[in-house]
Backbone as CSV, one residue per row, in Angstrom:
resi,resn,N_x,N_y,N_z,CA_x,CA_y,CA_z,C_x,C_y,C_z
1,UNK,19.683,11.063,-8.514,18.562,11.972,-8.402,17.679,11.577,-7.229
2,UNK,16.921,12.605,-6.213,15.903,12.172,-5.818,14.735,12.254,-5.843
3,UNK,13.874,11.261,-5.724,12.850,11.207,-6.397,12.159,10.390,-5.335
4,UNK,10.746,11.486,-5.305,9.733,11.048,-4.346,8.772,10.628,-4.970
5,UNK,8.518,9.724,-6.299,7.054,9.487,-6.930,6.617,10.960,-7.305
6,UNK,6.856,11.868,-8.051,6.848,12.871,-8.294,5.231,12.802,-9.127
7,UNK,5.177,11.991,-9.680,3.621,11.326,-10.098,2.276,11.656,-9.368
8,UNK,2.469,11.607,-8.365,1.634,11.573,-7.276,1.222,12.957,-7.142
9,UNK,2.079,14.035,-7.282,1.979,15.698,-7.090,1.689,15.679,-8.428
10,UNK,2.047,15.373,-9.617,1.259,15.878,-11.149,-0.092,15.095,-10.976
11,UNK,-0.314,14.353,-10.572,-1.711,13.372,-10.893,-2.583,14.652,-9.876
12,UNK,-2.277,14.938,-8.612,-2.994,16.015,-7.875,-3.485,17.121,-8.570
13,UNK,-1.745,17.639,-8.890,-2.400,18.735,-9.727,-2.993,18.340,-10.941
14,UNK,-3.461,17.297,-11.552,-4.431,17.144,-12.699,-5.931,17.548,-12.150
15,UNK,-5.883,16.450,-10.656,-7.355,16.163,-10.462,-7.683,17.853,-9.798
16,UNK,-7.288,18.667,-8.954,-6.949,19.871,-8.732,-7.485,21.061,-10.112
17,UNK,-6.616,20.853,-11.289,-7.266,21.765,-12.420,-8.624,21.676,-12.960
18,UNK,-8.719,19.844,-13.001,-9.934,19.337,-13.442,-11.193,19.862,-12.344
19,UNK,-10.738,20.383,-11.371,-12.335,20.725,-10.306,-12.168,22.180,-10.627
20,UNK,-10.969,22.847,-10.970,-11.273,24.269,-10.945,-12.135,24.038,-12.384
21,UNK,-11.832,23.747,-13.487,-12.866,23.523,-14.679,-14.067,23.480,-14.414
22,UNK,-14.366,22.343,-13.836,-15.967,22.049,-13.492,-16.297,23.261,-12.705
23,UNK,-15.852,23.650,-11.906,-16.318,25.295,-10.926,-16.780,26.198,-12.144
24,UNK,-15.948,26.367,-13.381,-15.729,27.664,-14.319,-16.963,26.850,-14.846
25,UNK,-16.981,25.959,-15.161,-18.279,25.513,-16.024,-19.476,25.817,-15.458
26,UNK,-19.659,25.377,-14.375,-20.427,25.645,-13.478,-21.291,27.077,-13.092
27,UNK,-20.434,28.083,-13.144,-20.731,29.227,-12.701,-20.726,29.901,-13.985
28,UNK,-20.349,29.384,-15.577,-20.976,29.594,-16.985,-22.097,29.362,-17.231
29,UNK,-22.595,28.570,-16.620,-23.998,27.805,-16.807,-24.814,28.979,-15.849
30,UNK,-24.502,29.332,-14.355,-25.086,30.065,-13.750,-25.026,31.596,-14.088
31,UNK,-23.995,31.902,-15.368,-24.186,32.948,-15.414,-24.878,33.109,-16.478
32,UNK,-25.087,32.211,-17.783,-25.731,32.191,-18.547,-27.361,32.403,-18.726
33,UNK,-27.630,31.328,-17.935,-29.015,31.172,-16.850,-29.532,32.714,-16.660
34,UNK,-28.544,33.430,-16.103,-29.112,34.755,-15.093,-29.098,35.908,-16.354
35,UNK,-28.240,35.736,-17.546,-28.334,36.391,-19.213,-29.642,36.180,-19.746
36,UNK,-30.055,35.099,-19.960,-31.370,34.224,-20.251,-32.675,35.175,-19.698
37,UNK,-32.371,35.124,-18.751,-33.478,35.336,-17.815,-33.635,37.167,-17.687
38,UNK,-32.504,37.530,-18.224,-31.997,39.266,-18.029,-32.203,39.893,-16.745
39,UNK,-31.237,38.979,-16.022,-30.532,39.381,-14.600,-29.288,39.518,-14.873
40,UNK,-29.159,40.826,-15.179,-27.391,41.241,-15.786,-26.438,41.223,-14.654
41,UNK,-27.056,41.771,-13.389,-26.593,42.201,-12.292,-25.378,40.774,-11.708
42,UNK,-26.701,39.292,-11.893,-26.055,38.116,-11.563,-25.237,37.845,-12.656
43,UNK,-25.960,37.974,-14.067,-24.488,37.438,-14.792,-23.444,38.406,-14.740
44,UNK,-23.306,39.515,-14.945,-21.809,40.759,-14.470,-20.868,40.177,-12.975
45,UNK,-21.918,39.057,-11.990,-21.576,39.321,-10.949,-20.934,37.499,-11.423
46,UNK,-21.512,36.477,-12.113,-20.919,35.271,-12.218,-19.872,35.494,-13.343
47,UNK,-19.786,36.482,-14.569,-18.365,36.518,-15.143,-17.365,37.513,-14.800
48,UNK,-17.373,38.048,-13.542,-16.390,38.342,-12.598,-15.878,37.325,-11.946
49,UNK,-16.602,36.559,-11.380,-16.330,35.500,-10.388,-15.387,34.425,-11.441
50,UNK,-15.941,34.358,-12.656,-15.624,33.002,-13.421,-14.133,33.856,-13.783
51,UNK,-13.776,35.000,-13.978,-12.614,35.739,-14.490,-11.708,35.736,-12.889
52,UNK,-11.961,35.505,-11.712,-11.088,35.054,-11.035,-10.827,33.999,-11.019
53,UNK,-11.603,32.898,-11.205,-11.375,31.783,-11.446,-10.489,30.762,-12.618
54,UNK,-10.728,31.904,-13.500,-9.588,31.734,-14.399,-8.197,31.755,-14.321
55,UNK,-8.188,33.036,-13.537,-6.660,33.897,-12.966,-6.099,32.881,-11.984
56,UNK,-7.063,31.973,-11.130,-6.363,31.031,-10.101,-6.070,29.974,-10.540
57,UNK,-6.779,29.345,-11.948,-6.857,28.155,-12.906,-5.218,28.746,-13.519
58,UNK,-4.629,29.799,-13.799,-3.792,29.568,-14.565,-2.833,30.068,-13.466
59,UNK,-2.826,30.456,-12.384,-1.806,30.187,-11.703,-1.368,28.571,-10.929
60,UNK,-2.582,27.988,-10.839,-2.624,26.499,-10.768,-1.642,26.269,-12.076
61,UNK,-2.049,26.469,-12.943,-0.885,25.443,-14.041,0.262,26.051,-14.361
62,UNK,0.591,27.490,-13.857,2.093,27.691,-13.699,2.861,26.889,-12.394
63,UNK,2.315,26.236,-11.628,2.544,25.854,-10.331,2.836,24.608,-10.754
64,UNK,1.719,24.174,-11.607,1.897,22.821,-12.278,3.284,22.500,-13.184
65,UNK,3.354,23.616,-14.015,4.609,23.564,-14.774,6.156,23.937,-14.381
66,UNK,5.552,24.192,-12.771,7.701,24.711,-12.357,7.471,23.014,-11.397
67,UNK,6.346,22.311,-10.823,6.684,21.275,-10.187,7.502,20.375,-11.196
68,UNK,6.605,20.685,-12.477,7.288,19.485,-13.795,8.521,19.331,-14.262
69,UNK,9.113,21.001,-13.774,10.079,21.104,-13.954,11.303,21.158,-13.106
70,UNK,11.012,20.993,-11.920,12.178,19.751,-10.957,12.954,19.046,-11.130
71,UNK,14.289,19.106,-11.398,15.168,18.011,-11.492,14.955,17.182,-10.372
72,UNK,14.890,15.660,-10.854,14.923,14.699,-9.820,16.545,14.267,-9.682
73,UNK,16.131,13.978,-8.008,17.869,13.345,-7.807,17.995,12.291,-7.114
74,UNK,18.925,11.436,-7.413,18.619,9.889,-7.068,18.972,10.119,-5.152
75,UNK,17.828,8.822,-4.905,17.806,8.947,-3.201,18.176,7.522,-3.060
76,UNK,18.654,7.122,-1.981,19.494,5.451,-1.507,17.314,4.886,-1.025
77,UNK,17.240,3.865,-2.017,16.384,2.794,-1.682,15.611,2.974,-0.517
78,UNK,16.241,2.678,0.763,15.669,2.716,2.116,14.885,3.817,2.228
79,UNK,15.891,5.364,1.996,15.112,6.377,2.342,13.965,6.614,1.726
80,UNK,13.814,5.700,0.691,12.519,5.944,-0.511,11.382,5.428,0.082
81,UNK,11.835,4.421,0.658,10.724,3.215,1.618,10.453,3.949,2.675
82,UNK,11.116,4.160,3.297,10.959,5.130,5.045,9.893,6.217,4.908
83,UNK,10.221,6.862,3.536,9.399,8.098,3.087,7.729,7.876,3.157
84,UNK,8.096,6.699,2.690,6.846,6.095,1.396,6.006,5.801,2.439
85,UNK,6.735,5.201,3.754,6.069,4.190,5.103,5.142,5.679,5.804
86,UNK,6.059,6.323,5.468,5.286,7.264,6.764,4.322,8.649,6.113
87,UNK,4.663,8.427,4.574,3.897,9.417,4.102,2.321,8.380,4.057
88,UNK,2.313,7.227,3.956,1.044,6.507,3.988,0.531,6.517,5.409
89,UNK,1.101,6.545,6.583,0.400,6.047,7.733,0.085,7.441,8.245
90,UNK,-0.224,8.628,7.257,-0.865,10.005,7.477,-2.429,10.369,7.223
91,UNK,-3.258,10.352,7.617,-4.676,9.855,7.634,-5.121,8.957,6.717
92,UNK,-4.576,7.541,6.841,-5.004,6.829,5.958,-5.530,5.715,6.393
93,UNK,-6.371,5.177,5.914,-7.223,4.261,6.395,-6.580,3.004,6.627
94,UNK,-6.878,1.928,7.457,-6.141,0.515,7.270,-6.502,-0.108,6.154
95,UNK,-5.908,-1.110,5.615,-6.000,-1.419,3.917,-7.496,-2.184,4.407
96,UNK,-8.198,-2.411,3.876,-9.414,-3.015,3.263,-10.848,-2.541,4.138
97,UNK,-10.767,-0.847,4.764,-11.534,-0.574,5.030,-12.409,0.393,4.303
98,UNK,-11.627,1.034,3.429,-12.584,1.538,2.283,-12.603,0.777,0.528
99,UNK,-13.525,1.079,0.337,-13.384,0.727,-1.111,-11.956,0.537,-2.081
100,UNK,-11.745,-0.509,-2.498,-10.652,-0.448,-3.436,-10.687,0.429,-4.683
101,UNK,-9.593,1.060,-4.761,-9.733,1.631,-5.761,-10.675,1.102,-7.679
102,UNK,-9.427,-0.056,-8.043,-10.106,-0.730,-8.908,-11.463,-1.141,-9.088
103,UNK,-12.274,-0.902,-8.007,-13.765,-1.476,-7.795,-14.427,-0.215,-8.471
104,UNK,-13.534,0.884,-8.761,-14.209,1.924,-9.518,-14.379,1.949,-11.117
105,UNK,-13.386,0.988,-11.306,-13.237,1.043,-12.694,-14.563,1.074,-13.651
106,UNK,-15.104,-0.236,-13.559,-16.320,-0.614,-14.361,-17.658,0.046,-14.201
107,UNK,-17.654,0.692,-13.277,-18.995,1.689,-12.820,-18.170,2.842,-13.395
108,UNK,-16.914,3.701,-13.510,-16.447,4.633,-14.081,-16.643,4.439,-15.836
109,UNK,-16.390,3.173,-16.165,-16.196,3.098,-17.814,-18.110,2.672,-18.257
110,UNK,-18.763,2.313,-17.246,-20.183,2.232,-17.638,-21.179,3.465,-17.777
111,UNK,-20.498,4.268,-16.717,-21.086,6.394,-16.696,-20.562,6.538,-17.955
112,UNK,-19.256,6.297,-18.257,-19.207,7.073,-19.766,-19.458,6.587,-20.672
113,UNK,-19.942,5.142,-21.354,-20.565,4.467,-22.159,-21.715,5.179,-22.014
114,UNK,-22.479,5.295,-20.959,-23.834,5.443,-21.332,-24.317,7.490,-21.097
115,UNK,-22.927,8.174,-21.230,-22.864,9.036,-21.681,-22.221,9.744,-22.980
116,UNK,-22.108,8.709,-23.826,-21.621,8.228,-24.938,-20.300,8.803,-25.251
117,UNK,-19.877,8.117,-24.230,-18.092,8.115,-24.304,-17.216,9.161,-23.505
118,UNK,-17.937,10.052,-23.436,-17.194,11.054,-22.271,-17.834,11.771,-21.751
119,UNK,-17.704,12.656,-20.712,-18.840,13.817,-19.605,-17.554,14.137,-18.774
120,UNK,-18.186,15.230,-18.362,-17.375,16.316,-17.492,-17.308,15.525,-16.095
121,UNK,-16.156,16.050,-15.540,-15.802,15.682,-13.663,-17.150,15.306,-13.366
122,UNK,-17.549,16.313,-13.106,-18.668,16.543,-11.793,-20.030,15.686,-12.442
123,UNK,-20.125,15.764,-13.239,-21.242,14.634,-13.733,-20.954,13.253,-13.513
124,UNK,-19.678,13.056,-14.000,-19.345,11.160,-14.059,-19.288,10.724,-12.828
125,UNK,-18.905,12.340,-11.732,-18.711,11.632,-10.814,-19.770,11.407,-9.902
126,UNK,-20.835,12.223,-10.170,-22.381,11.937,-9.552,-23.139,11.079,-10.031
127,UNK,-22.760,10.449,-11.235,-23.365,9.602,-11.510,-22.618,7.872,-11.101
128,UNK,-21.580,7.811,-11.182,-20.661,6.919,-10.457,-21.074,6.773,-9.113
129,UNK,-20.621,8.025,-8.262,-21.671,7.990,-6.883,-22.904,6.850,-6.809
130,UNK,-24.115,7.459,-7.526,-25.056,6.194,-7.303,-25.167,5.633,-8.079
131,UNK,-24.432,5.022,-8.802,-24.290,3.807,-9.193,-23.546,2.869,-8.309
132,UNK,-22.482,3.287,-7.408,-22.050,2.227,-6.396,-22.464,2.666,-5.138
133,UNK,-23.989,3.267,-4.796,-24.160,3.275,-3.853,-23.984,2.334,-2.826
134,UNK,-24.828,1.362,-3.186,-24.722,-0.472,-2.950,-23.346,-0.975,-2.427
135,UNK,-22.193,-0.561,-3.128,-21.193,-0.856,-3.079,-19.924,-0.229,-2.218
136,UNK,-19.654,1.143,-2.062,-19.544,1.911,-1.419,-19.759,1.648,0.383
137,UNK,-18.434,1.313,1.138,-18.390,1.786,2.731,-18.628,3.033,3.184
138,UNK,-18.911,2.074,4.295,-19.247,3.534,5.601,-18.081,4.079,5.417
139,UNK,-16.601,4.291,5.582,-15.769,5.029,5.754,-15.360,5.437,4.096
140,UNK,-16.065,5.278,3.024,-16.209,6.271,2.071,-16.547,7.620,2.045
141,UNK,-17.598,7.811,2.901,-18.356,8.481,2.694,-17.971,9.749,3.771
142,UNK,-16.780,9.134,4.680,-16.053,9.872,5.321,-15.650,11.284,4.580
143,UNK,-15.985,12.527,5.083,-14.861,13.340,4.601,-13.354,13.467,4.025
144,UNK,-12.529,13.744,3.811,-11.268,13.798,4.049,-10.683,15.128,4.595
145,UNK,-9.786,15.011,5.576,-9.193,16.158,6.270,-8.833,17.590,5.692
146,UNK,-8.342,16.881,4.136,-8.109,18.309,3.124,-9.141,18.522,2.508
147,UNK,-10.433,18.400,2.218,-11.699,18.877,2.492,-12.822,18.270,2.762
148,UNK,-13.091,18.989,3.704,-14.390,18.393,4.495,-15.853,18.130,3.893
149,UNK,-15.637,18.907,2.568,-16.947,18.787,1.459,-16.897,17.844,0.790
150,UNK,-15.562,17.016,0.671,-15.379,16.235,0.205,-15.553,14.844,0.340
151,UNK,-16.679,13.553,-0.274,-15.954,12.377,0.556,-15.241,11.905,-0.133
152,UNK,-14.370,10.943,0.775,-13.268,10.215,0.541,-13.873,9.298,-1.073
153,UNK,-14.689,8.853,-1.428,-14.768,8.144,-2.252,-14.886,8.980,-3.899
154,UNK,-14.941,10.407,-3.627,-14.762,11.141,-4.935,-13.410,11.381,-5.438
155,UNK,-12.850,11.340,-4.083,-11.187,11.567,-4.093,-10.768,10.123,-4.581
156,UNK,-11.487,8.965,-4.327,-10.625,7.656,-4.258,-11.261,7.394,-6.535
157,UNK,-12.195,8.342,-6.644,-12.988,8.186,-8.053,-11.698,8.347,-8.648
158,UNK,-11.172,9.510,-8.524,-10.545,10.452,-9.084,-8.977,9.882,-9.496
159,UNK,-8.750,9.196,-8.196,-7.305,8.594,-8.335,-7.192,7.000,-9.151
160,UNK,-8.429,6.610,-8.940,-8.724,5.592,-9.933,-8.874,5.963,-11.549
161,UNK,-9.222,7.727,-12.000,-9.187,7.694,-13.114,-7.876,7.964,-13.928
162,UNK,-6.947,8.529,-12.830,-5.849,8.655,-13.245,-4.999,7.182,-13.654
163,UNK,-5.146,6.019,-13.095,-4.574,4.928,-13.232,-5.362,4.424,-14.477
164,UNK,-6.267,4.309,-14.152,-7.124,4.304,-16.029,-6.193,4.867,-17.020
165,UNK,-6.094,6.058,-17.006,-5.556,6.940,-17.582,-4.495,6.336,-17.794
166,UNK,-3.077,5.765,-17.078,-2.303,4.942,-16.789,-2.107,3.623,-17.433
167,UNK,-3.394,3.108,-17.314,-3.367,1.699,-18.372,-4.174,1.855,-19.502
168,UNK,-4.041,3.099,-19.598,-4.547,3.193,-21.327,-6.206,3.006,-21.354
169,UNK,-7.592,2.953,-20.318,-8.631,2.576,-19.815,-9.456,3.411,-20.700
170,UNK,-8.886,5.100,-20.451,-9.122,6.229,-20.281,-7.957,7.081,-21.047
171,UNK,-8.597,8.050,-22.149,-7.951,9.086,-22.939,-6.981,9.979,-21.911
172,UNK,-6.056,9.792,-22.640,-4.532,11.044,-21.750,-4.720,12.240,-22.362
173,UNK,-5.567,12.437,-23.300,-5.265,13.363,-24.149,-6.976,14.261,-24.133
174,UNK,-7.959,14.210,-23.122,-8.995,14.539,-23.546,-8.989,16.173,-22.895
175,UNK,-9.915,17.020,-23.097,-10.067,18.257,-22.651,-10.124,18.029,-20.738
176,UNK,-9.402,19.346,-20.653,-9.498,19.538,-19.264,-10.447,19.220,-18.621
177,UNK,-10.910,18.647,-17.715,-12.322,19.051,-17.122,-13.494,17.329,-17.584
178,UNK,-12.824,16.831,-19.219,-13.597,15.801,-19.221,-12.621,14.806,-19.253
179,UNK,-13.436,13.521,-18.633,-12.906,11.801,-19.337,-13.674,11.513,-19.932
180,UNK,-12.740,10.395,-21.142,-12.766,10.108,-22.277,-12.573,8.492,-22.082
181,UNK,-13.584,7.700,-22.450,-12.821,6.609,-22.902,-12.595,6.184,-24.163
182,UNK,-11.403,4.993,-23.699,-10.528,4.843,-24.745,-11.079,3.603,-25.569
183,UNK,-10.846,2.881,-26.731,-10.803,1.675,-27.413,-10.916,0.640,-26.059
184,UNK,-9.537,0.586,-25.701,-8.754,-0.382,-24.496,-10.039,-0.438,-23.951
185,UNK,-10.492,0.509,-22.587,-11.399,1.138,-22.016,-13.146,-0.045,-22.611
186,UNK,-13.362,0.260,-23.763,-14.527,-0.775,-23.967,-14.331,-1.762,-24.168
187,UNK,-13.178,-1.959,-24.377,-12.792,-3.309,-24.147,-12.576,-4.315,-22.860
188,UNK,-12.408,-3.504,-21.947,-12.448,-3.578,-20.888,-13.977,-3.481,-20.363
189,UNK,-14.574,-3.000,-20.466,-15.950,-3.001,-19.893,-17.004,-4.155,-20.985
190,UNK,-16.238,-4.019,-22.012,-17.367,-5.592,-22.572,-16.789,-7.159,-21.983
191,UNK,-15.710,-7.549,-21.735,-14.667,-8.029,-20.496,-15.249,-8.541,-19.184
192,UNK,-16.298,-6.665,-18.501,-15.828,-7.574,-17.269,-17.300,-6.693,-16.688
193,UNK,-18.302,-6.859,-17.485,-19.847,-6.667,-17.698,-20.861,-7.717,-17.095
């Protein structure tokens, strides 16, 4: 079979569904707000918007579910390495100029302790933000090429929660859109506090 770390494209498309969520949440809240207030015009005009957003959320996870469904086919060693060499030296930083990933961990499992155990994307991750302000490089804060709204260190949050996720840190099983920590997870943060 070959097989390119196929991991790497499901973990995307996780972190990928998980921002379209926070968007739909987002623009629930703004349309709610504009109900509240009896500005029908804005909410008619934010649960239109949130009803495309849906329609692209679930074509995202049909996309998600024919990648899953790929037969892998074995590739000779080398070519796996060759792949691997040159898919990394594609805007990527030299190793120890941005933040390590793992340096996210304990500021990730301390946002959700003291949001008592889980919160949505976009919160954990603004609150993570300054909490390692301090900590956090200049070339964090870099954009990244696939979006420019983006910095590199929300993207580097994100791939750190998936490895959480990975060593059991962090719930595999929590709602779209939120992390969860796990048992393991406070155990880990009473550990290394």
């Amino acid at each position: 079979m070959i097989e390119n770390n196929p991991t790497n494209v499901q973990a995307a498309f996780e972190m990928l569904l998980e921002e379209i969520e926070a968007e739909i949440d987002f623009i629930n809240g703004v349309g709610s707000k504009a109900f509240e207030k009896r500005d029908y015009d804005r909410a008619r005009e934010a649960l239109e918007h949130v009803g495309k957003l849906t329609g692209f959320r679930d074509k995202a996870v049909a996309l998600k579910k024919e990648w899953d469904g790929f037969a892998e086919i074995e590739v000779d060693e080398e070519d796996r390495k060759t792949a691997q060499t040159q898919r990394q030296n594609l805007g990527r930083l030299q190793r120890g100029m941005r933040t390590r990933e793992e340096a996210y961990y304990v500021p990730i499992l301390q946002v959700l302790s003291e949001m008592g155990g889980s919160g949505k994307v976009a919160e954990v991750l603004d609150r993570v933000g300054k909490r390692m302000k301090g900590v956090l490089k200049k070339p964090d804060f870099e954009p990244l090429a696939s979006g420019p709204d983006n910095p590199r260190w929300r993207n580097a949050a994100q791939w750190a929660r998936n490895a959480m996720v990975n060593e059991g840190l962090l719930k595999k099983d929590s709602p779209r859109g939120v992390w969860e920590v796990s048992d393991k997870g406070r155990g880990h943060l009473e550990q290394n506090s």
